[in-house]
N, CA, C and O atoms as a GROMACS GRO file, in nm:
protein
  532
    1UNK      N    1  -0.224  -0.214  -0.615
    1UNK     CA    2  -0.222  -0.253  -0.755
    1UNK      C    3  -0.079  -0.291  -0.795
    1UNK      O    4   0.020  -0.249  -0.736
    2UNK      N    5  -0.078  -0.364  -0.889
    2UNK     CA    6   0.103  -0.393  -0.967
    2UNK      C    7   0.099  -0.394  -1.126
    2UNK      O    8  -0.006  -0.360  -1.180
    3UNK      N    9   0.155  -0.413  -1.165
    3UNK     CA   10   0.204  -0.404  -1.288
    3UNK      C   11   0.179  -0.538  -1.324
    3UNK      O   12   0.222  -0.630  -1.255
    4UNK      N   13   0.091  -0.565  -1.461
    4UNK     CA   14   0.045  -0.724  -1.531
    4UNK      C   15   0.069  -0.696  -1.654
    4UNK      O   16   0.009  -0.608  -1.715
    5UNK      N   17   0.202  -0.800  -1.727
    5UNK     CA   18   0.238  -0.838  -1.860
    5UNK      C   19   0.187  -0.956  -1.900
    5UNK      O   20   0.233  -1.053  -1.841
    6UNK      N   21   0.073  -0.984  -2.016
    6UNK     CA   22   0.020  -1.014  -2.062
    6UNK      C   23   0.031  -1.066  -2.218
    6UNK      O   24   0.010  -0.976  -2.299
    7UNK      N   25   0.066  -1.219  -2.283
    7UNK     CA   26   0.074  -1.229  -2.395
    7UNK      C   27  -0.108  -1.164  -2.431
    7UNK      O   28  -0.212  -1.126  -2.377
    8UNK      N   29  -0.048  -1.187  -2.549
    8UNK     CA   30  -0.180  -1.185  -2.642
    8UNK      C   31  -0.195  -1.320  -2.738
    8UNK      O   32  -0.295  -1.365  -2.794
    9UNK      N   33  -0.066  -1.367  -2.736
    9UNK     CA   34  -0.083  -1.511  -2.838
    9UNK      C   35  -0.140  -1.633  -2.738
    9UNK      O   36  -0.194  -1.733  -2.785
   10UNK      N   37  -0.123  -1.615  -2.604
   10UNK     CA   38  -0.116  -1.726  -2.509
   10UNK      C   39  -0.257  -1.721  -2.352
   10UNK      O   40  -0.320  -1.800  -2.281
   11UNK      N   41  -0.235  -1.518  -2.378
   11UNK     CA   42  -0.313  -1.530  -2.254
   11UNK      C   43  -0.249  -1.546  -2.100
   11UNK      O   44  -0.307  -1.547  -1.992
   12UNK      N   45  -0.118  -1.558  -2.129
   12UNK     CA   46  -0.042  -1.596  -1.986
   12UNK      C   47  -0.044  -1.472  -1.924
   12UNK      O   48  -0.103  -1.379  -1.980
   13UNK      N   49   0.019  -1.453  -1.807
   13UNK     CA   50  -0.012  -1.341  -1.765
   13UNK      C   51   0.095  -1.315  -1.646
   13UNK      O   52   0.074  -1.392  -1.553
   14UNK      N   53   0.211  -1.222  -1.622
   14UNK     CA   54   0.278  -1.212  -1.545
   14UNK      C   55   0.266  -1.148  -1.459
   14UNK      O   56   0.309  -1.041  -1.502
   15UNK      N   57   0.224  -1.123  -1.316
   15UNK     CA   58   0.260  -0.985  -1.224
   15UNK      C   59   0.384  -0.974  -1.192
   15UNK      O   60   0.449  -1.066  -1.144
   16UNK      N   61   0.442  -0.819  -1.224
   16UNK     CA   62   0.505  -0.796  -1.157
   16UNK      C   63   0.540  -0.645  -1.033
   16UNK      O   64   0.482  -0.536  -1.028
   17UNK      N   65   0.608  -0.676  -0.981
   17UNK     CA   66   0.657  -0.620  -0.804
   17UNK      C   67   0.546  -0.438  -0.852
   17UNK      O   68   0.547  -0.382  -0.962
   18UNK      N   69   0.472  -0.396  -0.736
   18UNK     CA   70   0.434  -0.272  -0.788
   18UNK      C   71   0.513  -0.187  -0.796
   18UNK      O   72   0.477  -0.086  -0.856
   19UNK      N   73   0.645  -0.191  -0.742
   19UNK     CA   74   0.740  -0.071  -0.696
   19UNK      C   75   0.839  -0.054  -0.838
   19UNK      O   76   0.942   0.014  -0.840
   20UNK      N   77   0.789  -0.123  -0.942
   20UNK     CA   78   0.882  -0.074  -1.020
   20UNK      C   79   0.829   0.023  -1.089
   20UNK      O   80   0.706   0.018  -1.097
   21UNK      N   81   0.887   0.118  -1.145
   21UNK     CA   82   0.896   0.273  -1.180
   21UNK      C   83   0.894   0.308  -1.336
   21UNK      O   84   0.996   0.265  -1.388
   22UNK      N   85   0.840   0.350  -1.394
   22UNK     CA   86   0.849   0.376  -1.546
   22UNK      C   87   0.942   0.490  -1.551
   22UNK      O   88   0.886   0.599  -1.558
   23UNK      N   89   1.039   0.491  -1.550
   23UNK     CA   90   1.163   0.540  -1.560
   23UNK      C   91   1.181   0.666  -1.675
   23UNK      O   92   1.235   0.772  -1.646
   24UNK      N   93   1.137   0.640  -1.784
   24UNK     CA   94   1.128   0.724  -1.927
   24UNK      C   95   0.995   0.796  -1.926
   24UNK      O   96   0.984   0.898  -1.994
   25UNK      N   97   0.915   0.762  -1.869
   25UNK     CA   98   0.776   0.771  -1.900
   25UNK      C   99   0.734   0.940  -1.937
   25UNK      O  100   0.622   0.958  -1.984
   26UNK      N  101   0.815   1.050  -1.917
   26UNK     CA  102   0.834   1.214  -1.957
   26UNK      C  103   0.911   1.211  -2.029
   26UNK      O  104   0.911   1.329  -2.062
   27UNK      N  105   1.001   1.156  -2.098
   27UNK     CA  106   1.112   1.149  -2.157
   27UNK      C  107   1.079   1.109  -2.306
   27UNK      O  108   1.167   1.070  -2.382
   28UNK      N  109   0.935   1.120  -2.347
   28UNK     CA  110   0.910   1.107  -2.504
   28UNK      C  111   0.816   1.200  -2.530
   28UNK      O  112   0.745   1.246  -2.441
   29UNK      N  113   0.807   1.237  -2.654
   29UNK     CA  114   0.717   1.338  -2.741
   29UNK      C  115   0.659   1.228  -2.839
   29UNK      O  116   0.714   1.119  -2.853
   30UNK      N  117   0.541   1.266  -2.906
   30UNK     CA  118   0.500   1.189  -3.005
   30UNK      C  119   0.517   1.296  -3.139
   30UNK      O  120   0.500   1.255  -3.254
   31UNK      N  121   0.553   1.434  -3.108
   31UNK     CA  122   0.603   1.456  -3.212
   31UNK      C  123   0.736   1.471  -3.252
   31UNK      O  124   0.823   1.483  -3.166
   32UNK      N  125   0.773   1.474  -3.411
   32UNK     CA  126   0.870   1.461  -3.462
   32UNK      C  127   0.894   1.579  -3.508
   32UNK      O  128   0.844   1.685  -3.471
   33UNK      N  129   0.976   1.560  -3.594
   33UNK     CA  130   1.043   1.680  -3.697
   33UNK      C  131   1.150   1.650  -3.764
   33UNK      O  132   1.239   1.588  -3.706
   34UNK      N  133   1.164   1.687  -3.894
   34UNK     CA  134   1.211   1.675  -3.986
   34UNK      C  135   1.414   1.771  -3.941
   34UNK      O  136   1.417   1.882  -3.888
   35UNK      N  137   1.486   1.728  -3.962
   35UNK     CA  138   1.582   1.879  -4.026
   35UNK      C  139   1.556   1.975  -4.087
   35UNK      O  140   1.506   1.955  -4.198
   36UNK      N  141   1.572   2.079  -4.057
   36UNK     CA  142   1.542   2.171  -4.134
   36UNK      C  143   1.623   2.173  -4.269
   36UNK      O  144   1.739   2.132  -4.269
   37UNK      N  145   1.545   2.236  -4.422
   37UNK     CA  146   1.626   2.227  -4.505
   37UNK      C  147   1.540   2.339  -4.573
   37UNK      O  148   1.423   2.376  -4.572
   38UNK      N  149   1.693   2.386  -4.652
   38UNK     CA  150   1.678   2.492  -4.706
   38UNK      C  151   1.676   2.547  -4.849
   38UNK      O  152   1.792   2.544  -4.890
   39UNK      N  153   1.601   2.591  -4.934
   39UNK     CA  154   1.589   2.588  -5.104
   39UNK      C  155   1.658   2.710  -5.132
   39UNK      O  156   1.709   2.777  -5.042
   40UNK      N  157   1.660   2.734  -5.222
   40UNK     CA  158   1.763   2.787  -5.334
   40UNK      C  159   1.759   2.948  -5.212
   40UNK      O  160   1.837   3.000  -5.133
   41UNK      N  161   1.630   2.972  -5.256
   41UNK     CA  162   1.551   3.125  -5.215
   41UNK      C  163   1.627   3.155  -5.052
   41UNK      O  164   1.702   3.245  -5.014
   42UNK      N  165   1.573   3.047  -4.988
   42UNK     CA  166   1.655   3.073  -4.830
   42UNK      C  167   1.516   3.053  -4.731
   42UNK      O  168   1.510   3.070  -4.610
   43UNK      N  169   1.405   3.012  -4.824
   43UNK     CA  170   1.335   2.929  -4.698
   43UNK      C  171   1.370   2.794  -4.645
   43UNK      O  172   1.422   2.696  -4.698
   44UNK      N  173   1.332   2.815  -4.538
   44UNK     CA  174   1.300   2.692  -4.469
   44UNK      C  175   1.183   2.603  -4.452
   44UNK      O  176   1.070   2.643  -4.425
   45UNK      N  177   1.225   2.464  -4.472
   45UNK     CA  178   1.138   2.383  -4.459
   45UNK      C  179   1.143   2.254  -4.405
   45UNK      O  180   1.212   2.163  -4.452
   46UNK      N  181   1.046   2.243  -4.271
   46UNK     CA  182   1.046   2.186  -4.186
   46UNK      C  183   0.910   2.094  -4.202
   46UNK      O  184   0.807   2.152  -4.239
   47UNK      N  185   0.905   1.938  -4.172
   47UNK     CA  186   0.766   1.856  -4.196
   47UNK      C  187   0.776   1.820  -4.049
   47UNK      O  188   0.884   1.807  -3.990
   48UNK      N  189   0.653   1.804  -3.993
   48UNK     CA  190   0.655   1.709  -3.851
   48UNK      C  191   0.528   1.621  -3.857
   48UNK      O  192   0.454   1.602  -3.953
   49UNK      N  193   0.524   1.589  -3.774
   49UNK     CA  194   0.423   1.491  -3.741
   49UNK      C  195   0.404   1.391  -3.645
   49UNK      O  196   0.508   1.374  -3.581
   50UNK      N  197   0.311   1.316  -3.610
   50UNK     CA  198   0.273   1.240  -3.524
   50UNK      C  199   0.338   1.124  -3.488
   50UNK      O  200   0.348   1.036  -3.573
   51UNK      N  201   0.383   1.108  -3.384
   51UNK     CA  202   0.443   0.887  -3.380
   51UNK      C  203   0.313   0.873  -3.296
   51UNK      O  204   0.241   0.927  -3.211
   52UNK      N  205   0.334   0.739  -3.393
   52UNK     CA  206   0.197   0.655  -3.361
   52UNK      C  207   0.243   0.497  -3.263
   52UNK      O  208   0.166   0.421  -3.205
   53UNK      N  209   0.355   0.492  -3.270
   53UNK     CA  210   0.401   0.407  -3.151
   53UNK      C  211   0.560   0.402  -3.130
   53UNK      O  212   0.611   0.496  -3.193
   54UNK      N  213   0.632   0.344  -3.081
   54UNK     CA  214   0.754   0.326  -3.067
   54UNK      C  215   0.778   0.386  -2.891
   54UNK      O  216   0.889   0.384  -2.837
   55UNK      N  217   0.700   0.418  -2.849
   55UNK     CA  218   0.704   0.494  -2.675
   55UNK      C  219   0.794   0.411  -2.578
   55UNK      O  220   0.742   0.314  -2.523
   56UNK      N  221   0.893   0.434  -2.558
   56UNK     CA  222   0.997   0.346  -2.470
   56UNK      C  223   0.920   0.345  -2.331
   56UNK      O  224   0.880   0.454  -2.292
   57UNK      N  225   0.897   0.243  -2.258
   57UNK     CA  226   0.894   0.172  -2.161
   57UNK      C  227   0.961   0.088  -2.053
   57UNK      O  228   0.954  -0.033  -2.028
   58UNK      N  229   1.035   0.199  -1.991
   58UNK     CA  230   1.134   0.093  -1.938
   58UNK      C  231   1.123   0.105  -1.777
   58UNK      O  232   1.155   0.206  -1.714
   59UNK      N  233   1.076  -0.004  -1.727
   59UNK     CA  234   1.040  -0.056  -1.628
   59UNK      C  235   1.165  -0.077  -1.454
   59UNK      O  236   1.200  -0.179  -1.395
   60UNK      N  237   1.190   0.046  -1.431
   60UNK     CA  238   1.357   0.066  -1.325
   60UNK      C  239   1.309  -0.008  -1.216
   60UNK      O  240   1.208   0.010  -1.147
   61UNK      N  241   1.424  -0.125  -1.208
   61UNK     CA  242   1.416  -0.234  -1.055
   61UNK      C  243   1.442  -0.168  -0.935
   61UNK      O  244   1.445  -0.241  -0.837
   62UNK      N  245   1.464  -0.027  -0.914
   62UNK     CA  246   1.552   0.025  -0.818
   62UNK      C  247   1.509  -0.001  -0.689
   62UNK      O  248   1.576  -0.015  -0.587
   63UNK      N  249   1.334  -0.008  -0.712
   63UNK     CA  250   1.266  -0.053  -0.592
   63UNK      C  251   1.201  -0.150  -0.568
   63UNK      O  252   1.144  -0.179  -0.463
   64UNK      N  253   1.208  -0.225  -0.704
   64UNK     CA  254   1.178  -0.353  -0.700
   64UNK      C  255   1.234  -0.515  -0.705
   64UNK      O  256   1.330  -0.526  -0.782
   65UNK      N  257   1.197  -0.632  -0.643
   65UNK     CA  258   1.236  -0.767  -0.703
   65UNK      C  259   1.155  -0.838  -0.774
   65UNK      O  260   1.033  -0.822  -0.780
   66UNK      N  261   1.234  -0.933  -0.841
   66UNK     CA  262   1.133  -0.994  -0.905
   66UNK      C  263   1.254  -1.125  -0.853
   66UNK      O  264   1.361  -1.114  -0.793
   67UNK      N  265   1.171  -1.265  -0.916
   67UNK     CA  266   1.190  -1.387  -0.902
   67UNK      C  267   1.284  -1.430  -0.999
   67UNK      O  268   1.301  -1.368  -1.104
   68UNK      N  269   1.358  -1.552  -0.962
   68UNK     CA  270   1.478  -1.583  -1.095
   68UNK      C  271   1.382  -1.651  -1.203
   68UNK      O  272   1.394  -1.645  -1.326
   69UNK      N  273   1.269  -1.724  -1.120
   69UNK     CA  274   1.149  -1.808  -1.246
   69UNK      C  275   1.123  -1.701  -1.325
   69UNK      O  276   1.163  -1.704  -1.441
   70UNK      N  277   1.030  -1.554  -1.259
   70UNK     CA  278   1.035  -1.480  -1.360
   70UNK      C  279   1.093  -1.398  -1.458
   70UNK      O  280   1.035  -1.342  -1.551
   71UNK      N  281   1.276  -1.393  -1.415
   71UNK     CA  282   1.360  -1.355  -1.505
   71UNK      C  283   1.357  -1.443  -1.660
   71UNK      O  284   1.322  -1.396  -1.769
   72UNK      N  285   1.398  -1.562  -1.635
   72UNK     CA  286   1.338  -1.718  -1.668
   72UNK      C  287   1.286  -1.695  -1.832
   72UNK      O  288   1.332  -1.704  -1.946
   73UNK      N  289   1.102  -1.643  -1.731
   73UNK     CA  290   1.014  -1.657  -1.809
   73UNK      C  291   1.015  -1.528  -1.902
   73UNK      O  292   0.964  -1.531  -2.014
   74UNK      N  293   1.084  -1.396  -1.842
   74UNK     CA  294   1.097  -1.286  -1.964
   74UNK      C  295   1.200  -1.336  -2.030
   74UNK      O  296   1.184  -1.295  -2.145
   75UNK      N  297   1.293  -1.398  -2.026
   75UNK     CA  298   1.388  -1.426  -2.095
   75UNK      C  299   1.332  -1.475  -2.223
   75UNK      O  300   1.319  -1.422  -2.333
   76UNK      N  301   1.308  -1.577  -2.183
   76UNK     CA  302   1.234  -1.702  -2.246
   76UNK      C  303   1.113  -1.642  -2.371
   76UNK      O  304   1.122  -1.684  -2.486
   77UNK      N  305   0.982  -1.525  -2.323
   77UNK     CA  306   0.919  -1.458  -2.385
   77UNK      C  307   1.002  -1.375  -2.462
   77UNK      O  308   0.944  -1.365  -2.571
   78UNK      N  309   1.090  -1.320  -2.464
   78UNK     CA  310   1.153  -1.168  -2.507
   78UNK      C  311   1.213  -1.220  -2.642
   78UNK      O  312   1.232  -1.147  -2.739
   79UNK      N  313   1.240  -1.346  -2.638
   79UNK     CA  314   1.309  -1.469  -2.752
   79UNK      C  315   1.182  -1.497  -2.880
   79UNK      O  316   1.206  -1.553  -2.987
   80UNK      N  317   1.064  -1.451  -2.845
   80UNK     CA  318   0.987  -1.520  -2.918
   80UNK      C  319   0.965  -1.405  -3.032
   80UNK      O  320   0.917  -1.309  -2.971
   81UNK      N  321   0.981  -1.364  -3.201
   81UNK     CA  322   1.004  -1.274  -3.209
   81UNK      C  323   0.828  -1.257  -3.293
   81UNK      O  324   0.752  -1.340  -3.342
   82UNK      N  325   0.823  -1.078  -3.271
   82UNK     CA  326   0.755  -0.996  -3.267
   82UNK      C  327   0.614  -1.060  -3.142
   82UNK      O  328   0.509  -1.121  -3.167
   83UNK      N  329   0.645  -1.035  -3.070
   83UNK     CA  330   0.539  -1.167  -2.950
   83UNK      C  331   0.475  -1.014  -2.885
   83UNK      O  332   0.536  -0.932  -2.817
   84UNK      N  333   0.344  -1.008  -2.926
   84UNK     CA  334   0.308  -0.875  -2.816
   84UNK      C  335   0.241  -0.908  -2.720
   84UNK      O  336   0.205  -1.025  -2.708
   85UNK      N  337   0.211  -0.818  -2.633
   85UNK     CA  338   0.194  -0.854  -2.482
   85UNK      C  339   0.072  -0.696  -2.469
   85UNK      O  340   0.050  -0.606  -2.551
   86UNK      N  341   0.033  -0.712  -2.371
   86UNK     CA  342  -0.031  -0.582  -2.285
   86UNK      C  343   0.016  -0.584  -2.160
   86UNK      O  344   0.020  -0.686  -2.091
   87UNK      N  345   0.071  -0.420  -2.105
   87UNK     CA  346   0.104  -0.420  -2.023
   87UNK      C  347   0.025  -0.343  -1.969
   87UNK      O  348  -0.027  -0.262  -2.047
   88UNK      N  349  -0.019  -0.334  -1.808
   88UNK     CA  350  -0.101  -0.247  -1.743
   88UNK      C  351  -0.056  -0.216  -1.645
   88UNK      O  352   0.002  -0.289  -1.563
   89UNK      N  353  -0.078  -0.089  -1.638
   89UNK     CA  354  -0.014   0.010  -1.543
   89UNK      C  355  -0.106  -0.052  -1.400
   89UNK      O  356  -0.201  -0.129  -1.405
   90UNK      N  357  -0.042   0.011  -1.273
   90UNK     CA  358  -0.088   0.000  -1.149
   90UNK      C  359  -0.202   0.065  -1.142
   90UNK      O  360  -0.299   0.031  -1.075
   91UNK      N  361  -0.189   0.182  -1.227
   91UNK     CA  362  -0.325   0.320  -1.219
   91UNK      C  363  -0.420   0.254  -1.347
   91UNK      O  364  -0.481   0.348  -1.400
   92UNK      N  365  -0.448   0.139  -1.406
   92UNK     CA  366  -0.521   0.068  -1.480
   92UNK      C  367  -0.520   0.094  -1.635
   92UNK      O  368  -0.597   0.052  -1.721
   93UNK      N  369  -0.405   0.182  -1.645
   93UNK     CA  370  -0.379   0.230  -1.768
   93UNK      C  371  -0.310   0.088  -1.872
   93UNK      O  372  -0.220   0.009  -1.842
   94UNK      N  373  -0.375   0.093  -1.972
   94UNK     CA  374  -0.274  -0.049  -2.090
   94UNK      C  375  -0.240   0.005  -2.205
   94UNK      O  376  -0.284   0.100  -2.271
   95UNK      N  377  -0.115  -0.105  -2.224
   95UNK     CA  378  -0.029  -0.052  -2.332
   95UNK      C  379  -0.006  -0.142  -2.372
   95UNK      O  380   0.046  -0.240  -2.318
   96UNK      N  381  -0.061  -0.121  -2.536
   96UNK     CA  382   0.027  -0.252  -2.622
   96UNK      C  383   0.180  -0.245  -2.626
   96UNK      O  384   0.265  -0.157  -2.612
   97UNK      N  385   0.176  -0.358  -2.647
   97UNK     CA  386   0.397  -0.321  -2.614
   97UNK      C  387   0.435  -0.476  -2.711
   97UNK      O  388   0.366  -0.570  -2.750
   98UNK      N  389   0.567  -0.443  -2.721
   98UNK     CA  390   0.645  -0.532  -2.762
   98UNK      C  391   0.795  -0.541  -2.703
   98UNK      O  392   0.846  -0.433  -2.734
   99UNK      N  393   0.895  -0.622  -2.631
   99UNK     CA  394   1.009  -0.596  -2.620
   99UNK      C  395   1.132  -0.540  -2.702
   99UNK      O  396   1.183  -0.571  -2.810
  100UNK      N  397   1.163  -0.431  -2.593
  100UNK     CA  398   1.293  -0.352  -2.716
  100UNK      C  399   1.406  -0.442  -2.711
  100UNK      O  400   1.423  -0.524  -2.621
  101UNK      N  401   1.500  -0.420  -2.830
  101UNK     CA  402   1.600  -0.495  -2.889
  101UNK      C  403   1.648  -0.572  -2.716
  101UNK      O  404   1.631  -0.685  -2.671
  102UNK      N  405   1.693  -0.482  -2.673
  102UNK     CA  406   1.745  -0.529  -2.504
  102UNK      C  407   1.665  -0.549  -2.448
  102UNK      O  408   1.618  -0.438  -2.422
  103UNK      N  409   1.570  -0.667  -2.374
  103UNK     CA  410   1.449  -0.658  -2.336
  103UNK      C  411   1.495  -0.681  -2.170
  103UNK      O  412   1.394  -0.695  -2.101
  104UNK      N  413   1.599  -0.686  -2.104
  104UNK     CA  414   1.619  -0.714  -1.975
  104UNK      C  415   1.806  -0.654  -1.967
  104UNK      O  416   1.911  -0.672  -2.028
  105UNK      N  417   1.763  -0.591  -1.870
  105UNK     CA  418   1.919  -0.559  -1.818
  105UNK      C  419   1.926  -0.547  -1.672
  105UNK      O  420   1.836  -0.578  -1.594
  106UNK      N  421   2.073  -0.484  -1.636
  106UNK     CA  422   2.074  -0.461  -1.511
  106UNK      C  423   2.052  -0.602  -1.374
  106UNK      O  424   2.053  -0.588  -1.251
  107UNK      N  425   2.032  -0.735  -1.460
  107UNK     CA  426   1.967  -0.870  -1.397
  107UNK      C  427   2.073  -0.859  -1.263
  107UNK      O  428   2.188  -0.822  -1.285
  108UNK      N  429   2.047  -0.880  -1.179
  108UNK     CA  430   2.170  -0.872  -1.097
  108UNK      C  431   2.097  -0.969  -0.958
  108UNK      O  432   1.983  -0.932  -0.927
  109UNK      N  433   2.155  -1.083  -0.878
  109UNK     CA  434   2.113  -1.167  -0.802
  109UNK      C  435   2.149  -1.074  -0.634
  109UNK      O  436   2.257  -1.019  -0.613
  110UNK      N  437   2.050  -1.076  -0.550
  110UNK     CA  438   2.039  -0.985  -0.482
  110UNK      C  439   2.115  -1.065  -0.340
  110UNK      O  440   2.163  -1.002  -0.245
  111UNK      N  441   2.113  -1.179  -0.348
  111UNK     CA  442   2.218  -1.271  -0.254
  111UNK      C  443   2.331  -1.349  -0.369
  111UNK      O  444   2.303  -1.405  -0.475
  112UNK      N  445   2.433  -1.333  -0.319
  112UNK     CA  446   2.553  -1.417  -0.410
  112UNK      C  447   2.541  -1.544  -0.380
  112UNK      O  448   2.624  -1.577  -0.294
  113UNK      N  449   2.442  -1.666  -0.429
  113UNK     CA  450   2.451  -1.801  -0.443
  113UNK      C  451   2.554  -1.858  -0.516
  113UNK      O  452   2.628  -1.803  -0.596
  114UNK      N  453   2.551  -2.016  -0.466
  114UNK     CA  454   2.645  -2.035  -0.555
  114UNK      C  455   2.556  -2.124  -0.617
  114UNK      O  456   2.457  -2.148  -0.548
  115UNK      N  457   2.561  -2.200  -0.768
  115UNK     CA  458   2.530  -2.220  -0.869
  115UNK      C  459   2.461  -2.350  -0.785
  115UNK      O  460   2.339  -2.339  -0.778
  116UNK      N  461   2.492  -2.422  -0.747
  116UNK     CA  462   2.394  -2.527  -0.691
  116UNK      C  463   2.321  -2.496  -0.592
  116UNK      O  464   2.249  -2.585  -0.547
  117UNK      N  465   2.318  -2.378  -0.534
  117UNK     CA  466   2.188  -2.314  -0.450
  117UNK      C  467   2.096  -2.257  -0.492
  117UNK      O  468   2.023  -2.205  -0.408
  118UNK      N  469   2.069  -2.246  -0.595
  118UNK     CA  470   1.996  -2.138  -0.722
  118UNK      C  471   1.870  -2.202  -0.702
  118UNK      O  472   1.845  -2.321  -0.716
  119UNK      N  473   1.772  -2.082  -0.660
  119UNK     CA  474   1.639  -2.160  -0.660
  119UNK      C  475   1.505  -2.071  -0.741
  119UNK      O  476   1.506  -1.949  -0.720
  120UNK      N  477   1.406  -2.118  -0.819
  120UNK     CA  478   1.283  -2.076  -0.881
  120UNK      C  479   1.251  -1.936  -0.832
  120UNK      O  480   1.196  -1.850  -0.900
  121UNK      N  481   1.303  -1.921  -0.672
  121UNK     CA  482   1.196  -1.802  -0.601
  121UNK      C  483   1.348  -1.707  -0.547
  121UNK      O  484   1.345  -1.595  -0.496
  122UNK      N  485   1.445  -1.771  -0.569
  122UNK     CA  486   1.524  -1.590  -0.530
  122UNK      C  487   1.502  -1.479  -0.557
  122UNK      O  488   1.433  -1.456  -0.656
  123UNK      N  489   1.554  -1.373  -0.479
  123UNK     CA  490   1.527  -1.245  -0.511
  123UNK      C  491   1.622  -1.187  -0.628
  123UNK      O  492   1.744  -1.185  -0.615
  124UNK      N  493   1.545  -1.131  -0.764
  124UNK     CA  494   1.651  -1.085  -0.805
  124UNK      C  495   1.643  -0.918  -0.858
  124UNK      O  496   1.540  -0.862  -0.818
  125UNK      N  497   1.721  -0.845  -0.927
  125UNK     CA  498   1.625  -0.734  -0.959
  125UNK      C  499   1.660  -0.728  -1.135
  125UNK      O  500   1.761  -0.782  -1.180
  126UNK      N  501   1.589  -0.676  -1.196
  126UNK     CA  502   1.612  -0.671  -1.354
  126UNK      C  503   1.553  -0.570  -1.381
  126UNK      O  504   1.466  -0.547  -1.297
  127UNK      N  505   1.563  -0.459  -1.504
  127UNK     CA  506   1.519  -0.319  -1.573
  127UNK      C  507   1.442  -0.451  -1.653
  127UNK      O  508   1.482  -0.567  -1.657
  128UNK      N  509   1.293  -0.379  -1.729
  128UNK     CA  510   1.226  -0.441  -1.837
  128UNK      C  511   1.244  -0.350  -1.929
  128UNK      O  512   1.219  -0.236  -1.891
  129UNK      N  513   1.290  -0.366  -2.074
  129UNK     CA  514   1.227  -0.278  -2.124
  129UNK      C  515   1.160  -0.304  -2.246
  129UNK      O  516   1.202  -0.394  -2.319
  130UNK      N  517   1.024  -0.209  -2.289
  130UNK     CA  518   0.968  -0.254  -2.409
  130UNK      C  519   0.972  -0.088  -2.466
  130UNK      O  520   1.036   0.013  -2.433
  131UNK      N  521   0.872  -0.120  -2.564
  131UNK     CA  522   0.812  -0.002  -2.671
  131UNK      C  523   0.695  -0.033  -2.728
  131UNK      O  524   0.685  -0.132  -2.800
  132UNK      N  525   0.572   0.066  -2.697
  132UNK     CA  526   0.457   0.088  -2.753
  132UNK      C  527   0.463   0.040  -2.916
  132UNK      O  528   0.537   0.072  -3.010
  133UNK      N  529   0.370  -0.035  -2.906
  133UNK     CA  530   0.313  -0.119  -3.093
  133UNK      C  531   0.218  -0.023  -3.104
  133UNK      O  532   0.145  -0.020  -3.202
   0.00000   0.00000   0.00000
């Protein structure tokens, strides 16, 4: 199985490499909490509650490549603003998503070309990252 990013305005549909890693994926709570604050008397009062999206998603190249076309084409998508997508896990799990402020880092070309050797299908590696809509 691999990983498929998916507009929703277009229907296009990207695979990418299975080996990349959800990196954060323990690293969120959906609950919150307030500061604690305190009234005259000396209680405390604390509100919490539910997040209903914002779940960071960030997709680690460490074991994966992807293509310079498809750097390209996240580039290119990540520009389009509020553009949501579905992403689906390898284990068939989906997530509405949207790209976070930084939607690609870490881009790094895995052979040092030089600028007129640059081709559609090099190897390159890039972090994705989004957040649950």
């Amino acid at each position: 199985m691999t990983w498929t990013l998916s507009r929703k305005d277009t229907q296009s549909t990207l695979t990418l490499h299975a080996q990349y890693i959800w990196s954060d994926e323990y690293e969120w709570s959906p609950l919150k909490q307030s500061e604690p604050e305190y009234s005259l008397n000396g209680a405390m009062h604390v509100q919490q509650g539910t997040m209903l999206a914002g779940r960071p998603i960030t997709l680690d190249c460490e074991y994966a490549r992807i293509t310079r076309s498809d750097v390209e084409l996240l580039q290119a998508w990540s520009a389009v603003p509020e553009l949501e997508l579905t992403l689906t896990h390898p284990d068939g799990r989906a997530f509405d998503v949207i790209f976070a402020t930084q939607a690609l880092s870490d881009i790094v070309d895995i052979k040092n070309y030089k600028p007129s050797d640059k081709r559609p299908a090099d190897p390159m590696t890039a972090n994705i990252h989004l957040m649950t809509i």
